[in-house]
C-alpha positions as CSV (number, residue, x, y, z in Angstrom):
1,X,9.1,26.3,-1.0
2,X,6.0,26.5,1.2
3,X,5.6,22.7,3.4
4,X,2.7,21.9,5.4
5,X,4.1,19.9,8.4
6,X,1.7,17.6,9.7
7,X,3.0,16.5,13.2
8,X,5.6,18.9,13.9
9,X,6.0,18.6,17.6
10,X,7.4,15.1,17.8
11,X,10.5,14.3,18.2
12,X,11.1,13.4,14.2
13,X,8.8,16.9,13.6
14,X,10.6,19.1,15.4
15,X,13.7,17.8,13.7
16,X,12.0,18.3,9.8
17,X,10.4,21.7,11.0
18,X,14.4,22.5,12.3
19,X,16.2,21.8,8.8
20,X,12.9,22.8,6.4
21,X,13.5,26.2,8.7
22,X,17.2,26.0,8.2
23,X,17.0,25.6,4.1
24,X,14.7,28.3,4.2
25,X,11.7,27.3,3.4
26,X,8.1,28.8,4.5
27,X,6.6,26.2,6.3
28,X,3.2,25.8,8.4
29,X,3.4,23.5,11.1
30,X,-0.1,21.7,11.2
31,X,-1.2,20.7,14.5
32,X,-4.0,19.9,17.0
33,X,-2.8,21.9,19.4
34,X,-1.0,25.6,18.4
35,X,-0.4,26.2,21.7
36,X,2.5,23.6,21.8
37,X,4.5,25.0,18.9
38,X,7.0,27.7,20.8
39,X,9.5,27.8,18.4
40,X,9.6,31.5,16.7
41,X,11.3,32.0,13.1
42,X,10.2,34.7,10.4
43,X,8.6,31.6,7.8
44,X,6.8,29.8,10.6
45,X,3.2,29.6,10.6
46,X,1.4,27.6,12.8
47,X,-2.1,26.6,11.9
48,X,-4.6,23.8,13.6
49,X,-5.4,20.7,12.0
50,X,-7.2,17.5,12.6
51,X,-5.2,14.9,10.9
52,X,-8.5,12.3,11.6
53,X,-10.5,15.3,9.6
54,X,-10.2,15.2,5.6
55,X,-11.7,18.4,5.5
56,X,-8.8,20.1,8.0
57,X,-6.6,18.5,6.1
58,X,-7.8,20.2,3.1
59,X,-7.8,23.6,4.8
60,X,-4.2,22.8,6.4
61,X,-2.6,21.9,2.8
62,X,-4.2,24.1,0.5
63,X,-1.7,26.7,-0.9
64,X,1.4,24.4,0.0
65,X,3.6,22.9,-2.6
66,X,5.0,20.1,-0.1
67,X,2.8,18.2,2.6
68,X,5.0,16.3,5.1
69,X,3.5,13.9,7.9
70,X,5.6,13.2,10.8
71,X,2.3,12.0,13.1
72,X,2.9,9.0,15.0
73,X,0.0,8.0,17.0
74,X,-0.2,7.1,21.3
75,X,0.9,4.3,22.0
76,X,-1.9,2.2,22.6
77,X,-3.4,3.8,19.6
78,X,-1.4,2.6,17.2
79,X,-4.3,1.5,14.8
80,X,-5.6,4.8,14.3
81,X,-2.3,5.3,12.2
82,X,-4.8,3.2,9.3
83,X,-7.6,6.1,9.6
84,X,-5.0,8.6,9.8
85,X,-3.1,7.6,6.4
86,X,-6.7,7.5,5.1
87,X,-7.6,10.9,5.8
88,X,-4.9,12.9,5.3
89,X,-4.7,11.4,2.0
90,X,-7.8,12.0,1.1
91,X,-7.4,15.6,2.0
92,X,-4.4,16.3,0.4
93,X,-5.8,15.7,-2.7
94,X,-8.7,17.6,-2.0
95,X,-6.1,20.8,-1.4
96,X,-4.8,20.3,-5.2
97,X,-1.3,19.6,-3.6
98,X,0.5,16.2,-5.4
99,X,3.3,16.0,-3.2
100,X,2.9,13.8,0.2
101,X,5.6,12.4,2.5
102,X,5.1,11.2,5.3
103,X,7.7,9.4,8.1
104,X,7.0,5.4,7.9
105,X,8.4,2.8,10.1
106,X,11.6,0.4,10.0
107,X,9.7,-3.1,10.9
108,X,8.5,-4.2,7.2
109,X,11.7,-3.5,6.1
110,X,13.6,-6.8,4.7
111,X,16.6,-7.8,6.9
112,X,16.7,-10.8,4.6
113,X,14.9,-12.0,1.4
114,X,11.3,-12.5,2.6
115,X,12.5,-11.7,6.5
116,X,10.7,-8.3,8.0
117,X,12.5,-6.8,10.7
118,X,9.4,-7.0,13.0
119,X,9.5,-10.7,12.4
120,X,13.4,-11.0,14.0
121,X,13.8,-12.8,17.5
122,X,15.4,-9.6,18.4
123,X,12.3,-7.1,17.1
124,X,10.7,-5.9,20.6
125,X,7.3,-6.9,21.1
126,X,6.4,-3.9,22.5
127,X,7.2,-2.1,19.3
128,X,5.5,-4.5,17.0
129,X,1.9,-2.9,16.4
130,X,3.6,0.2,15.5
131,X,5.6,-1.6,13.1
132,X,2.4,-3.4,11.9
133,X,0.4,0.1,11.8
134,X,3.2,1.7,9.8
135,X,3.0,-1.3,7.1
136,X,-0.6,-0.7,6.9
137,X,-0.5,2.6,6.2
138,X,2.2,2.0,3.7
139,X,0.1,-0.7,1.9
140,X,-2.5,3.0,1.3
141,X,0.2,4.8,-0.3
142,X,1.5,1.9,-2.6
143,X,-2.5,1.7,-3.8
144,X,-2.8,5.5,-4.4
145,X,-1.9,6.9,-8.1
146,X,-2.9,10.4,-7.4
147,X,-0.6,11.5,-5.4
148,X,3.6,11.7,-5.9
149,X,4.0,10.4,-2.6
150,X,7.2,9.3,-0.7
151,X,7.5,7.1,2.4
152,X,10.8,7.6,4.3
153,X,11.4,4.6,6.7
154,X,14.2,5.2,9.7
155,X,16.8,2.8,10.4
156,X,16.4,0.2,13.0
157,X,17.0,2.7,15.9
158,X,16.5,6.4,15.7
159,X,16.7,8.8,18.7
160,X,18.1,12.6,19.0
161,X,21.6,12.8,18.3
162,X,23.8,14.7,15.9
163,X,23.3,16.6,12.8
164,X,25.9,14.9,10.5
165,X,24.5,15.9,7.0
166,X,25.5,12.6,6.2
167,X,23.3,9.2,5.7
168,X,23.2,6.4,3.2
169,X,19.8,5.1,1.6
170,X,17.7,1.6,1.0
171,X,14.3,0.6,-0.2
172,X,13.1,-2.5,0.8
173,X,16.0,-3.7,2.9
174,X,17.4,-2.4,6.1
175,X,20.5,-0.2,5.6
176,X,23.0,-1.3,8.0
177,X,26.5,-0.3,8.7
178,X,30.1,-2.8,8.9
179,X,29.1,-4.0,12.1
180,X,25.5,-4.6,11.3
181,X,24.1,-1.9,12.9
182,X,20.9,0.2,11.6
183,X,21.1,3.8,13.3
184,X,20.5,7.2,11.9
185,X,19.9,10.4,14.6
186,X,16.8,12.2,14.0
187,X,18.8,15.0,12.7
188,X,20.2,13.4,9.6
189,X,16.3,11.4,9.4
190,X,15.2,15.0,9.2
191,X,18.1,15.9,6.3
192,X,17.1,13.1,4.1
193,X,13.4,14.2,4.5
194,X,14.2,17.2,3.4
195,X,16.5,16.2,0.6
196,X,13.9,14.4,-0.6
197,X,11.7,17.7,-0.8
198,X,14.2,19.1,-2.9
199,X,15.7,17.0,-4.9
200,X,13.1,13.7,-5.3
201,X,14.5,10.7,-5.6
202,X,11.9,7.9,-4.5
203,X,8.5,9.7,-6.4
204,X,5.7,6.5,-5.4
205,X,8.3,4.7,-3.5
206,X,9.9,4.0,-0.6
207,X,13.0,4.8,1.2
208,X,15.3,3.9,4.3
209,X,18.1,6.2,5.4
210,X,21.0,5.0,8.0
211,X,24.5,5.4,8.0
């Protein structure tokens, strides 16, 4: 399958560009910068691509059968997600590609009926206007009919750890596990992405994974 990764040198990207790499698929990793992509593997491509430009977006996805967006803006920046969800939409289906996933975020996930994640005494408020950015940009995929896109929301805590192979998946409410824990390395993140790709599940929806 040929993926155009959008965002493939964070720390979630890497891990997607890894395991779409270790399935074998072709994939382009779409970034504003070339220069910062070193890894080397016979179906890498790397191409640059303005994600705040429909028009490279266009360009960038053209020819693909799967576009995946793992961009998370600066922090600081964390509105421009909003303008960011716009355009890369927008250019996706200017490429003629219908597939779109892109990483979302674990705050407006339901802990409780009608209780967000972000709005728990124990939410940091130093993560909340990512949280609120990422349920923004959600709110443009849950308006947009043509595109068969996926969301894929992390557990409450994500961070490098160990490739498992294993997770368990949500929609709307935070997977936790017996203890109440919500965790899930970016390994295994990166394996239900790409399960996903393969295999959908959660067409115009979507998803959590954890353990």
């Amino acid at each position: 399958m040929k993926i155009a990764l959008v965002g493939a040198t964070g720390t979630i990207g890497q891990r997607i560009l890894q395991e779409a790499l270790r399935r074998g698929h072709q994939v382009t990793a779409v970034v504003r910068d070339p220069s910062r992509v070193t890894d080397q593997h016979d179906n890498l491509r790397v191409a640059a691509g303005d994600i705040f430009s429909e028009e490279s977006m266009a360009q960038a996805a053209a020819g693909h059968d799967v576009v995946i967006s793992a961009y998370g803006p600066a922090a600081g920046a964390e509105e421009t997600l909003t303008e960011a969800t716009r355009s890369l939409v927008n250019g996706v289906k200017q490429s003629g590609v219908r597939r779109l996933l892109a990483v979302g975020g674990a705050g407006s996930l339901e802990v409780a009926p009608g209780v967000k994640l972000a709005d728990t005494p124990e939410f940091p408020d130093f993560v909340k206007p990512i949280a609120l950015a990422h349920e923004k940009a959600l709110e443009i995929y849950r308006h947009e009919d043509d595109l068969d896109w996926t969301n894929l929301s992390p557990a409450a805590t994500i961070e490098s750890g160990t490739r498992t192979g294993k997770y368990r998946t949500g929609t709307e409410q935070l997977v936790t596990d017996k203890n109440g824990e919500s965790y899930i390395s970016a390994e295994d993140f990166a394996v239900a992405m790409l399960d996903e790709v393969e295999n959908p599940q959660f067409i115009r929806q979507r998803f959590t994974a954890a353990y």
